[in-house]
N, C-alpha and C positions, 0 to 999 in steps of 0.2 A: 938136598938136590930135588929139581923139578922134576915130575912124574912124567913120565911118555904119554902122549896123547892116546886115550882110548878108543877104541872099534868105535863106541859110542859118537864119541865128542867126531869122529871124523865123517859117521854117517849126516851129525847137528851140519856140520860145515859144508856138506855136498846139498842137503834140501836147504839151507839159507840162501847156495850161489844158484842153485836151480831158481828158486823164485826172487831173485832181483828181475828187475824191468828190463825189459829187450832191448829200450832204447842205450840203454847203456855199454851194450854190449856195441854200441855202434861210436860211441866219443873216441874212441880210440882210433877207427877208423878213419871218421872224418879231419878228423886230426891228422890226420898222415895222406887225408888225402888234399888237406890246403895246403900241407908242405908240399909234397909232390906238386901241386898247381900251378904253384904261387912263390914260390922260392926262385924259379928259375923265368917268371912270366916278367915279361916287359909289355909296361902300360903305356908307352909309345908308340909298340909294333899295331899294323892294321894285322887284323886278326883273317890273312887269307890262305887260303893254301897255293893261288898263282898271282903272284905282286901285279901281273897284267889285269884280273879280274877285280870288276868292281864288287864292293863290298852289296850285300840284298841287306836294303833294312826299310820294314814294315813300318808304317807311323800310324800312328789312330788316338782319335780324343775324344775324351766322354766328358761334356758340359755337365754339371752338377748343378750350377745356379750364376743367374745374371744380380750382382751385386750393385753395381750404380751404370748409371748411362753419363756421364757429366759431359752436357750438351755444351757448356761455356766452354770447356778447356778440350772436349771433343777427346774424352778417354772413354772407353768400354774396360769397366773391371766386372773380373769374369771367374768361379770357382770351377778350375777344369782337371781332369787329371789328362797326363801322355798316357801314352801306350807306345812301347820301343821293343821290338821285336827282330834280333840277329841273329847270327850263327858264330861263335868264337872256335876258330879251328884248334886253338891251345886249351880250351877249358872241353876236352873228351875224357871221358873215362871210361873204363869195363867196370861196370856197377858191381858184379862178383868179384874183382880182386880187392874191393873195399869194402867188405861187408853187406853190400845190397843197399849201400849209398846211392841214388838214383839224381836225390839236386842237393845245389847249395845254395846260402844266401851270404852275399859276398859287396862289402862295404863298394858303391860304384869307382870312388879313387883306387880300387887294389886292380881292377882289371879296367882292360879299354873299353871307352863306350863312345859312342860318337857324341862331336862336337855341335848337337840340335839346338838351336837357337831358335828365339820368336823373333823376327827381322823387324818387326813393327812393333815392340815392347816401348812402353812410356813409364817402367819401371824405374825406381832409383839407381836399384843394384844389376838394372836388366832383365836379370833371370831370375823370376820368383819361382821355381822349382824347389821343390822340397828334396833332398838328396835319399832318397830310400836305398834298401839293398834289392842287388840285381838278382832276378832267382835263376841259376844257372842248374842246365840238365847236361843229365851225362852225355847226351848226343850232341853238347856244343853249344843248341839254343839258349839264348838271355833276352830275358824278358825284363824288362826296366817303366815302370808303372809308377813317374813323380809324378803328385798331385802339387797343385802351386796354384798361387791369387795373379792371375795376370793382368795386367796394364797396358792395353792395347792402343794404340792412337787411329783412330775412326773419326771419318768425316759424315759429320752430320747432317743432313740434308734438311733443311726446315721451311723449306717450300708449303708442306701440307699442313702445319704445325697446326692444332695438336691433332690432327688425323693422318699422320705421319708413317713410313717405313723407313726403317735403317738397316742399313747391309753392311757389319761392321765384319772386317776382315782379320783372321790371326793365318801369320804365315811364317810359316816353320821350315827350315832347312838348314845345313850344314854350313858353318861359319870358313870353313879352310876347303873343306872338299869340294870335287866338282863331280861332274855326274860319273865321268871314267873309275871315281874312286870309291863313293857310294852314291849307290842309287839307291836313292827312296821312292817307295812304294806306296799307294793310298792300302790301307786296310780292309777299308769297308769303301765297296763302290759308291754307298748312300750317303758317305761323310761319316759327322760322326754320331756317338750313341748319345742319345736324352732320353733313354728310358728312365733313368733316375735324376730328372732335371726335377728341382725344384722349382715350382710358378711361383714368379715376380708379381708385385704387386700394381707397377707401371706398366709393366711388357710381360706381352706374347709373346713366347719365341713360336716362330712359324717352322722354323728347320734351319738344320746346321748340313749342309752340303758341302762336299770337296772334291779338292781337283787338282791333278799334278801337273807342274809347270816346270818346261825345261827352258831355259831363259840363257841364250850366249848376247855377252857381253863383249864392245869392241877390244875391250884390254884383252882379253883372252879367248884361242879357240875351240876349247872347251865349253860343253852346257854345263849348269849350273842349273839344281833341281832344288823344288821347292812344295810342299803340300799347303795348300791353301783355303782353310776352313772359312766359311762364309756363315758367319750368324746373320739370321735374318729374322727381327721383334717388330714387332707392330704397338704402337702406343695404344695404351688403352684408356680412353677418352671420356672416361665417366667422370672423375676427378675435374677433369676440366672444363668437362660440361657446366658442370653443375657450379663450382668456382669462379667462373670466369665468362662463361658464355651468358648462363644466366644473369646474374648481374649485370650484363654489358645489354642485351636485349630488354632489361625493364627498365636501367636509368634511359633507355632510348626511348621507351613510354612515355615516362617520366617526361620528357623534354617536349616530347607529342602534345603531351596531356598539360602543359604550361602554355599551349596556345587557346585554351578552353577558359584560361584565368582573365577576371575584368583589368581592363590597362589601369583602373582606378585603386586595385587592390594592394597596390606599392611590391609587390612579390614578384611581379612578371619577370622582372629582367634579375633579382636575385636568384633566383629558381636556376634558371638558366647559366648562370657566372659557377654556381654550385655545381649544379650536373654534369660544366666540364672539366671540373678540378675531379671530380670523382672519376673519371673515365681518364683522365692523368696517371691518376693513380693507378687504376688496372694496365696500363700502360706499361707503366714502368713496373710490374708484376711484371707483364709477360718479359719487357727487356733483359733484367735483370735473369731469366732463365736460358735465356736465348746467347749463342755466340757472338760477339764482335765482330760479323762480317757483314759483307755487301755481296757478295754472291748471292743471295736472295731476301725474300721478304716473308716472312712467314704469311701464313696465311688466316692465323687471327689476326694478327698486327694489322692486316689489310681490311681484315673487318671492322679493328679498332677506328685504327683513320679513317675509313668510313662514317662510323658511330660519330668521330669526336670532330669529322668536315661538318657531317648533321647537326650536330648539336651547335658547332661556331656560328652555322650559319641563323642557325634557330635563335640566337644573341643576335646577329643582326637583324635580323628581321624583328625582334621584339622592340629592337629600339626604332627603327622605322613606325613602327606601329604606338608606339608609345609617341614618337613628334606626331605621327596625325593626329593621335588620337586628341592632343594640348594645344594642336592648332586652331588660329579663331582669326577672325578679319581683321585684326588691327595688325596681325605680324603676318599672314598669308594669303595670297590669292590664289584661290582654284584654279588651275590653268583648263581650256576646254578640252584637252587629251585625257588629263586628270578625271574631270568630270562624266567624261566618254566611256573609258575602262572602267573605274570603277565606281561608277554610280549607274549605269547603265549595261555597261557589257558582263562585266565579271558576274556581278549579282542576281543576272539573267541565264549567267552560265550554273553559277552553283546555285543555284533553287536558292535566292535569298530574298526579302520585302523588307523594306523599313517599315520598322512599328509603329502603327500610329501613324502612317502618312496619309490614308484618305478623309479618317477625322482631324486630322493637324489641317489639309488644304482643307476642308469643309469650313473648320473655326476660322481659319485666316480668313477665307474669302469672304466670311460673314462678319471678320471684324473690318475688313477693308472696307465693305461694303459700307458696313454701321459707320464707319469714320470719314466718306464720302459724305452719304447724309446727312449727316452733322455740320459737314464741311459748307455743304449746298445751305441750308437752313440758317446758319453764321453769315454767311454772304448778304441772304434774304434776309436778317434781322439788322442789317448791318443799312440796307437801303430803308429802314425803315423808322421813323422817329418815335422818340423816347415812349411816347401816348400809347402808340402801338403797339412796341415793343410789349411794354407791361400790361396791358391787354390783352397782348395776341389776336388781335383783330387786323385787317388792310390797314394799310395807309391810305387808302379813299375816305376814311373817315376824320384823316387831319383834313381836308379839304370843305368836306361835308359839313363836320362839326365846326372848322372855323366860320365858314357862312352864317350858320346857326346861331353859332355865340354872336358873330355881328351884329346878324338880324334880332337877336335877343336886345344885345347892348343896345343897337338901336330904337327899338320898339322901345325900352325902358326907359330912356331917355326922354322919347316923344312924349312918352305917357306922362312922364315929372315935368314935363319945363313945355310944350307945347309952342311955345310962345318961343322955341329957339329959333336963330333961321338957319339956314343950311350949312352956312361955312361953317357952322361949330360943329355939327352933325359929322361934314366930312373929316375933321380935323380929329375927331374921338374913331375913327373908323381906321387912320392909319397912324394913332399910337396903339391902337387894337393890332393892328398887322404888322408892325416893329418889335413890338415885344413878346409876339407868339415866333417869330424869325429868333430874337435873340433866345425863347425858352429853349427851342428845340436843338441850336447850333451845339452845347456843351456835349450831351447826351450821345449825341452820335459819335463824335470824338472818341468818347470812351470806348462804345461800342467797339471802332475802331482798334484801337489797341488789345480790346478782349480778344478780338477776330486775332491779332499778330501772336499775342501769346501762344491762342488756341490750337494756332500752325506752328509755332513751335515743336508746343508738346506732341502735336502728331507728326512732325518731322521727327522728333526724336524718338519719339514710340516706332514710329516705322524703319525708323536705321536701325533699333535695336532688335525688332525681329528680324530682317535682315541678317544683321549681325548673328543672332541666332541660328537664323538657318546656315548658315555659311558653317561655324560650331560645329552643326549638326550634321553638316554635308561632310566633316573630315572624318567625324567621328564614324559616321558610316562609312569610308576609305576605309579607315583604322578597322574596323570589325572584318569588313572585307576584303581584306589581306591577312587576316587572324584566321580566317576561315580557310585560305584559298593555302596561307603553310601549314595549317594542320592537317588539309588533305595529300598535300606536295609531302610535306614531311613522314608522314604517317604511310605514305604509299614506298615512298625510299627505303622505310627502314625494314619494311617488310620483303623488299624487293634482295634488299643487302643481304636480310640476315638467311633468304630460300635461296640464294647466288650464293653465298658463301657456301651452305650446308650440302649442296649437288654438287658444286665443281670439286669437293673432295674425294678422293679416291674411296674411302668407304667413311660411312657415316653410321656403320654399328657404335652404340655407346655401349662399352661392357666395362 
């Protein structure tokens, strides 16, 4: 047989039950106090004590963190938790008839909790709420504190883009009830809490603000309440300064600075063809971010077409400038309007000279000059017979000298034959004068035709400078419309990119 428990073993058993834990002395309790609850609770019933009064429930949201903005599809996802705060007239208790049970935590399917909803959720399943337990106090209150990823549908505004504000809305209220049933309450006058918001790397949150809205609808005479928190971020604009702005302001240098290149250097107008394919591209960067609407134009996009009107035009103009600069007189004529503006007006306007124009007319007018004289002195050689010519002496001296040689012929004759008589004398006096007529006739002939050459070559010598000058006349067009869009252009793009950067609402880069 088993012994009786001894004085001993019984005092072992009173200091063991003394020092177990206190909380255990309370399981039992609680225990009987979810049956008593919960047994008999219906999670249908509105939790009021006069079915005429509306139910009071508290709403309040604490933002945690802004996860994406997605501007294309115009969702705000958002890390927030609720805050649900009621009064359940069925969950009271007297804490002393249950061991000094004061709360509980209670699965939210076992008791009734209102039917809150985000009216403007873009979630799949709707409600991204996380189901936590409600912590219920013996006086009734239930405090209900789901944290969830929400999916909010928000319109984008990209007016200012990227120096932009968004006021993206979450709006919470009861899916069945109307205000006569519960009324909700704002929590916090100020909206809601971010003291423990995490900073976004895109956005500033500036404040989350709220505001109760009683809203009757024609189907029913009833209001119909609603708490409506207002997040309101500010882009934060370094990113895309630097990204997108930048680049967009030097390939527009770039385009500038392609009017400074020689029309000779074959690159002018590839340069050009390039810099707008590149500005294409940041184009469709910024598209590619942006919504598929017509409601507005962002406001880089406007500076982009801006940039990318500049640059098109900057291709036209280089091809303008490229035909004058190839044009010459056998495919074009100066017109005098042409001449007027710019050889005259334009180049008087922007402080320009042609290089080399008072030594160019000094040479010319001294080759004109030298090729007059020439001209005159061929005429003069031309009137004057062969003798002379090669001499370089008058022609007074063909006359002179023929006397001379007669009176030579003659006197020599007299001297040999004395004894001639006169007809022979005259007869030797005009085969003397016959045949000084036929020496000289060939000679000039020549002359002649030397003189026709000679005008040739300076007919052709003077069309070709001519022609030259004419060359030279486009060319300086060509430089003087090269000049007059690097200052047009160069002034635009500066004008665009201080016009863009002031008409935006803030131009902090942070």
């Amino acid at each position: 047989m088993r012994a009786p428990p001894t004085a001993a073993a019984w005092l072992l058993a009173a200091i063991a039950c003394c020092c177990l834990p206190r909380e255990s002395l309370q399981g039992p309790h609680e225990k009987r106090l979810l049956h008593t609850l919960l047994d008999h609770y219906n999670v249908l019933e509105r939790p009021v004590a006069n079915e005429s009064d509306p139910l009071q429930l508290s709403f309040g949201l604490t933002l945690m963190q802004i996860i994406d903005v997605d501007e294309k599809n115009q969702i705000l996802t958002t890390n927030a938790w609720l805050n649900l705060e009621w009064n359940d007239v069925n969950l009271r208790w007297n804490s002393s008839e249950f061991g000094g049970v004061k709360d509980l935590r209670i699965p939210p399917h076992r008791i009734w909790k209102p039917d809150v909803l985000m009216y403007n959720s873009a979630d799949e399943g709707f409600d991204g709420t996380y189901p936590t337990n409600v912590v219920v106090r013996n006086n009734g209150s239930c405090l209900y504190v789901p944290p969830g990823i929400f999916k909010s549908t928000c319109k984008i505004d990209i007016t200012w883009f990227p120096f932009d504000d968004q006021r993206c809305e979450m709006k919470f209220g009861s899916w069945t009830y109307d205000g006569f049933q519960l009324d909700l309450q704002l929590q916090d006058d100020t909206g809601g809490d971010i003291s423990s918001f995490i900073t976004n790397g895109e956005w500033d949150l500036l404040g989350v603000p709220g505001k109760r809205n009683e809203i009757y609808y024609n189907c029913c005479p009833e209001p119909y309440i609603d708490i409506t928190f207002i997040i309101i971020i500010r882009r934060r604009t370094l990113y895309y300064f630097f990204n997108l702005i930048v680049p967009c302001v030097l390939i527009a240098s770039m385009a500038v600075l392609g009017f400074t290149l020689p029309p000779d250097s074959g690159e002018k107008l590839s340069l050009g063809v390039t810099i707008l394919l590149s500005l294409t591209v940041f184009l469709n960067m910024v598209a590619e971010t942006m919504p598929a609407t017509s409601d507005a134009v962002p406001l880089l996009g406007t500076y982009f077409n801006c940039i990318m009107f500049m640059v098109a035009s900057s291709v036209v103009s280089t091809i303008l400038i490229l035909n004058y600069h190839h044009r010459n007189a056998d495919t074009h004529e100066m017109s005098p309007w042409i001449k007027t503006i710019f050889l005259h007006w334009l180049p008087c306007v922007l402080r320009m000279s042609r290089p080399g124009m008072e030594a160019e007319a000094a040479a010319g007018g001294a080759r004109n000059k030298t090729l007059q004289l020439r001209e005159l002195e061929l005429k003069e050689r031309s009137s004057k017979s062969l003798l002379a010519n090669v001499l370089d002496i008058d022609d007074d001296f063909r006359h002179h000298g023929g006397s001379a040689a007669g009176t030579f012929l003659r006197g020599g004759g007299g001297g040999a034959s004395a004894g001639d008589d006169s007809s022979s004398t005259g007869g030797g006096t005009l085969l003397h004068g016959a045949g000084a007529a036929g020496s000289c006739l060939g000679p000039h002939r020549e002359l002649t035709l030397i003189l026709k050459e000679l005008r040739v070559i300076t007919d052709k010598l003077r069309k070709e400078d001519e022609a030259a000058e004419v060359t030279n006349d486009w060319k300086f067009a060509a430089m003087v419309v090269d000049r007059l869009c690097l200052i047009v252009f160069t002034l635009f793009t500066v004008i665009a990119t201080i016009a863009v950067l002031f008409s935006a609402p803030h131009i902090i880069v942070t």
